[in-house]
Every structure is written in C-alpha cells, then in structure tokens.
N, CA, C and O atoms as a DFTB+ gen file, in Angstrom:
288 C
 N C O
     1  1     -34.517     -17.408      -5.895
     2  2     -34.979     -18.118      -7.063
     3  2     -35.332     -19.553      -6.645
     4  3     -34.583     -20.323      -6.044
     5  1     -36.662     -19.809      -7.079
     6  2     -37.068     -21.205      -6.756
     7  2     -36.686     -22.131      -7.663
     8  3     -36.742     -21.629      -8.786
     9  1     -36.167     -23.741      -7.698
    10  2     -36.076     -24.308      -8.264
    11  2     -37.310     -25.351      -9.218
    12  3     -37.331     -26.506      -9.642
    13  1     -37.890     -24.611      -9.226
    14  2     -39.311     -25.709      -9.877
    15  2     -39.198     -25.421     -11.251
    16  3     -38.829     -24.404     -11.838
    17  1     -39.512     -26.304     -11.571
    18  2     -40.108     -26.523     -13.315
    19  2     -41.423     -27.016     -13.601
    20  3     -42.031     -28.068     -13.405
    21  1     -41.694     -25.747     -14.206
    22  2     -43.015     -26.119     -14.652
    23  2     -43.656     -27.056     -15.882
    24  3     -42.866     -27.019     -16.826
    25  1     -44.831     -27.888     -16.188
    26  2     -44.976     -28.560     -17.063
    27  2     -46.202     -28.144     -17.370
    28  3     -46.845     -28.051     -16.325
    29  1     -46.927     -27.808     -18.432
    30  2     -48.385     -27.616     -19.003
    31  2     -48.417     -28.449     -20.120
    32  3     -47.707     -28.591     -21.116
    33  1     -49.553     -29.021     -19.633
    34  2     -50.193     -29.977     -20.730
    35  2     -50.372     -29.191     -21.830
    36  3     -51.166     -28.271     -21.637
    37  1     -49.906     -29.248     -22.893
    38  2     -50.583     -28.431     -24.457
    39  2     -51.563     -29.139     -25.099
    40  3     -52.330     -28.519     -25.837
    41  1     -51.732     -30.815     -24.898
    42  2     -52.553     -31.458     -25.716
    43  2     -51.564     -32.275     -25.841
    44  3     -51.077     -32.763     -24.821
    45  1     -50.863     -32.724     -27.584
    46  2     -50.111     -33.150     -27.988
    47  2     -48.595     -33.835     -27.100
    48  3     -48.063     -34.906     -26.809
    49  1     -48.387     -32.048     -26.929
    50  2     -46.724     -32.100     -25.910
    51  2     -47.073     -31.985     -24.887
    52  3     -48.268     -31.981     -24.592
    53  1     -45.888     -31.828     -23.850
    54  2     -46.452     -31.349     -22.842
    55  2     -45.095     -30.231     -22.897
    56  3     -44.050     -30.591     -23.440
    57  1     -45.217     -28.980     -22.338
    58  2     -44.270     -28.239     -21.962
    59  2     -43.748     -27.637     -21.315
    60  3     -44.405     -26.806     -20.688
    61  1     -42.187     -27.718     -21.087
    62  2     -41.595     -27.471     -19.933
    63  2     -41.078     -26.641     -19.756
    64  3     -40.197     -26.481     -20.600
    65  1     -41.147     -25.393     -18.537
    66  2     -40.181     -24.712     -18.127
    67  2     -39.233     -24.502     -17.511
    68  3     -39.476     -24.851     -16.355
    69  1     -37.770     -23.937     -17.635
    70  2     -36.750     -24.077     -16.684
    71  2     -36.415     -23.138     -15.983
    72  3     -36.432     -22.037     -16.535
    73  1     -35.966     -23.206     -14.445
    74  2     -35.873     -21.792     -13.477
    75  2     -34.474     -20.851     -14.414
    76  3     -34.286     -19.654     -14.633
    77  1     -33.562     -22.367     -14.841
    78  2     -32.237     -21.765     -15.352
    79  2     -31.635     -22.418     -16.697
    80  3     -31.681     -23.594     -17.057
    81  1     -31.106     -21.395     -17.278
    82  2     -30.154     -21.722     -18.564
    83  2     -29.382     -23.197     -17.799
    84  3     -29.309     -24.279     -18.382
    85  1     -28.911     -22.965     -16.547
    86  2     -27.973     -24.298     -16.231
    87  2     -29.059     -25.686     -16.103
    88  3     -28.887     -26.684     -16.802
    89  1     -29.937     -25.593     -15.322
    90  2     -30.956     -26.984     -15.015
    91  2     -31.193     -27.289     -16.769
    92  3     -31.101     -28.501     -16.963
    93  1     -31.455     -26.550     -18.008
    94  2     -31.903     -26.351     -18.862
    95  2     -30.934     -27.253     -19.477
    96  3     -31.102     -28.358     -19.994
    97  1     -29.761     -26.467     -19.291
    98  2     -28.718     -27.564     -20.346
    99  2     -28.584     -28.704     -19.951
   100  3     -28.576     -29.637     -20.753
   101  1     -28.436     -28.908     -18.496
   102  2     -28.333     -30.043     -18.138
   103  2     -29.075     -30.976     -18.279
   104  3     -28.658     -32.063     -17.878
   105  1     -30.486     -30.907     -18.914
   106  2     -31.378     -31.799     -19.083
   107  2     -30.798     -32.032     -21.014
   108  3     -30.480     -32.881     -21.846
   109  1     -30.912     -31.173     -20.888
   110  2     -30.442     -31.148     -22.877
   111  2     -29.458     -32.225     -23.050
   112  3     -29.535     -33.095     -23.917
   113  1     -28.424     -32.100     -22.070
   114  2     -27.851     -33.360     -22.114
   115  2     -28.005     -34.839     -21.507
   116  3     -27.206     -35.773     -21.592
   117  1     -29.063     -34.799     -20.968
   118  2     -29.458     -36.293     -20.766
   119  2     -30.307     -37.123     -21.993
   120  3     -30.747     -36.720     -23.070
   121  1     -30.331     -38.224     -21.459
   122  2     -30.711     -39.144     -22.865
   123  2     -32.539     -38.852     -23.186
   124  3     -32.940     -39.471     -24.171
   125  1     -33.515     -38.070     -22.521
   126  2     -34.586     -37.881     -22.905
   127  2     -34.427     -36.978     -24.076
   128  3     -33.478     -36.272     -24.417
   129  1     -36.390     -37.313     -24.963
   130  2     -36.144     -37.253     -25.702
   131  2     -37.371     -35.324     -25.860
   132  3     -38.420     -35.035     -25.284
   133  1     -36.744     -34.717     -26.611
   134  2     -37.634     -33.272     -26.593
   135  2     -37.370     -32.438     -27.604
   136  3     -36.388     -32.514     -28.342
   137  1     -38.057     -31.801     -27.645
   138  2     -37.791     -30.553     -28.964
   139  2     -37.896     -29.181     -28.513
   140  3     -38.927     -28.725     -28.020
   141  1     -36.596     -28.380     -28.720
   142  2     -36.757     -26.941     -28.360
   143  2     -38.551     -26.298     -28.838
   144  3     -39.525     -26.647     -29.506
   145  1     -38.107     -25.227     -27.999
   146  2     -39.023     -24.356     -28.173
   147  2     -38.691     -23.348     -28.356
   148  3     -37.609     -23.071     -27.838
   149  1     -39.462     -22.121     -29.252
   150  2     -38.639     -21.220     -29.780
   151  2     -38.958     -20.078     -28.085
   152  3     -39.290     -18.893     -28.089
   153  1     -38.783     -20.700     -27.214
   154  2     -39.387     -19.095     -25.925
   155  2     -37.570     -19.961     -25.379
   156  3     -37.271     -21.155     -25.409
   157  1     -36.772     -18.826     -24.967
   158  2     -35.508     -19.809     -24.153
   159  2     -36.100     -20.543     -22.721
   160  3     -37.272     -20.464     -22.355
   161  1     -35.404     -21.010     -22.260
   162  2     -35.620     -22.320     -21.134
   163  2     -36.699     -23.010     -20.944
   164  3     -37.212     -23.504     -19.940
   165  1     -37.040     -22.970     -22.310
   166  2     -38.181     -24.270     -22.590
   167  2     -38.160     -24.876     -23.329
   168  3     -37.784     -24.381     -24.391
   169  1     -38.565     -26.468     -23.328
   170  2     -38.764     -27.330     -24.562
   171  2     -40.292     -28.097     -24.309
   172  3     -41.297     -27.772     -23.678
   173  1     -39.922     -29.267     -25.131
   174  2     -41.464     -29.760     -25.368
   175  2     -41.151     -31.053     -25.196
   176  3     -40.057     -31.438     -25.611
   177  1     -42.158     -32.088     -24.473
   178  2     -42.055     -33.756     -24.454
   179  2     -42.919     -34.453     -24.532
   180  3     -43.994     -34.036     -24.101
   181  1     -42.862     -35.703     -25.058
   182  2     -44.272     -36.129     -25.622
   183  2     -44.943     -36.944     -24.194
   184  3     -44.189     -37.482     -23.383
   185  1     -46.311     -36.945     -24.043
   186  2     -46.076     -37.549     -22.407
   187  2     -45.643     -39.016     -22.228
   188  3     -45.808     -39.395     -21.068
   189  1     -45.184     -39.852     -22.977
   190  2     -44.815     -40.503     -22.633
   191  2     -43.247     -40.831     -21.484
   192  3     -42.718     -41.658     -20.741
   193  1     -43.135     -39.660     -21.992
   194  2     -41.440     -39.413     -21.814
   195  2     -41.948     -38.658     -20.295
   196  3     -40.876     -38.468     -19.720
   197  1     -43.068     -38.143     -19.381
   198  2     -43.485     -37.686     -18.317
   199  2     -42.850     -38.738     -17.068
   200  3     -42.130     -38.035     -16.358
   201  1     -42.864     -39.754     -16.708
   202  2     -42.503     -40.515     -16.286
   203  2     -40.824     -40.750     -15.807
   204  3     -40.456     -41.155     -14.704
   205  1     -40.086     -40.432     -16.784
   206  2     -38.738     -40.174     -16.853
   207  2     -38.352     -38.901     -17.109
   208  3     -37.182     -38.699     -17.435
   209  1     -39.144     -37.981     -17.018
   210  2     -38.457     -36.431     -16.742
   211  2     -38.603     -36.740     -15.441
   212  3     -37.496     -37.057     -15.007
   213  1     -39.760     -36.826     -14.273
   214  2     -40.222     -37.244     -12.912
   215  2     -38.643     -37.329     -12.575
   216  3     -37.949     -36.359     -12.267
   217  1     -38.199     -38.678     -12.691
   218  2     -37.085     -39.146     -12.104
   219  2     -36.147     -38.451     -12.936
   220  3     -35.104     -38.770     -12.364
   221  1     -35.835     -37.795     -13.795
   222  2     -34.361     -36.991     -13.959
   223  2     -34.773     -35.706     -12.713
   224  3     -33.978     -35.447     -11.809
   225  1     -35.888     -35.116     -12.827
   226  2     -36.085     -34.140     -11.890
   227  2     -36.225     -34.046     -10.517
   228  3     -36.249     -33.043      -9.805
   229  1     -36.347     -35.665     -10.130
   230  2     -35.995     -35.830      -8.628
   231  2     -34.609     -35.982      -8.106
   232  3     -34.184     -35.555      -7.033
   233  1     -33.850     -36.773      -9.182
   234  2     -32.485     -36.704      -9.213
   235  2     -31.751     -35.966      -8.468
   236  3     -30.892     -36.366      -7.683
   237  1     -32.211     -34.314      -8.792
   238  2     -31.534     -33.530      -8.992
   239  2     -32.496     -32.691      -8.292
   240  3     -32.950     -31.635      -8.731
   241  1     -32.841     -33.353      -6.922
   242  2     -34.086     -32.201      -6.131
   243  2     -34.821     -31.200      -6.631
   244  3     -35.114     -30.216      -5.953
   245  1     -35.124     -31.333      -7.652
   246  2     -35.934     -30.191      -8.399
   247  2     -37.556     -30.217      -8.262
   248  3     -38.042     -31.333      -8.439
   249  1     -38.334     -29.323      -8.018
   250  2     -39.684     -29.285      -7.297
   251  2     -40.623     -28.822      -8.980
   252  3     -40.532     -27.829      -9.702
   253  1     -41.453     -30.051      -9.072
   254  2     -42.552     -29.858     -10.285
   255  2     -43.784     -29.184      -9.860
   256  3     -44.267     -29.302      -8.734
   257  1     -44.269     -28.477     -10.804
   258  2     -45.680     -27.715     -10.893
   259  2     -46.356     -28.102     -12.118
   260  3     -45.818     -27.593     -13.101
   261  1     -47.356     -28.832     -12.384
   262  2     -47.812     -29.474     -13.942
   263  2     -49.236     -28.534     -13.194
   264  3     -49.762     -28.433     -12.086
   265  1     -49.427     -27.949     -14.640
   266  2     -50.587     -27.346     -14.690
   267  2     -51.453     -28.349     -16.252
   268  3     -50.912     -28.885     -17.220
   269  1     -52.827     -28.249     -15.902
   270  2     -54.138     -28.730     -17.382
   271  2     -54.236     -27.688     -18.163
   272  3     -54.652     -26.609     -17.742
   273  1     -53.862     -27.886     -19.401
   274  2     -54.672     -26.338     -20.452
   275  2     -55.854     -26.270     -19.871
   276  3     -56.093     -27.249     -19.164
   277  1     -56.658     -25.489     -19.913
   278  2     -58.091     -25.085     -20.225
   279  2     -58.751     -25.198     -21.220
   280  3     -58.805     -24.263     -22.020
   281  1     -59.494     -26.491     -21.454
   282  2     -60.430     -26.378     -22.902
   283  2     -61.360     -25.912     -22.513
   284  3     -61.834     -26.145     -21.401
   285  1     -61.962     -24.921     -23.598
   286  2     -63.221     -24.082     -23.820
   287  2     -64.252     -24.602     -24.317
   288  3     -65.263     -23.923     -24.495
C-alpha cells in the first residue's frame, strides 16, 4: 500500500483522498479546516487551505498526486 494522497481540483473545493482510515483521522484531528465527504477517506478543502495541507503532509512523509478536473 502506497502512501499518497490524492487531491483533485473540483472547482470550488479541492478534494482529498486518503490511502487510510488512520492518515484520515489523523488529519481530522489537526487544526485545518474541511468538510467530510459523503465517499469514506475523503474530505474537501477550500484551496486556500492547499498550502497547509502541503506541510501537514510532508510532516508526516506522505507523497501527493493533485490531479486538474477536465473542463469540457
């Protein structure tokens, strides 16, 4: 199991995926700010807050993949 988390731009949010229920909670409990999502080990962040997920996720050696929606 790889440790990456993924991020896709939605527009609005941006949203994140987690490899694990544990990396998952553990972000739940830091002071950023996000809103579940109804799929499990994902939530949502506004991009401002991109910047400081970066550094909670380097923290904690964790490897990012940010993908662009596709507008049509």
């Amino acid at each position: 199991m790889t440790n990456a988390l993924l991020i896709k731009d939605e527009g609005y949010m941006l949203s994140i995926s987690f490899p694990s229920r544990t990396i998952l909670l553990d972000f739940l409990d830091s002071d950023l700010k996000y809103s579940r999502s109804h799929v499990d080990h994902k939530v949502n962040i506004y991009p401002d807050q991109l910047d400081s997920f970066r550094s909670w996720a380097n923290e904690r050696c964790l490897e990012i993949f940010e993908f662009q929606s596709q507008v049509a």
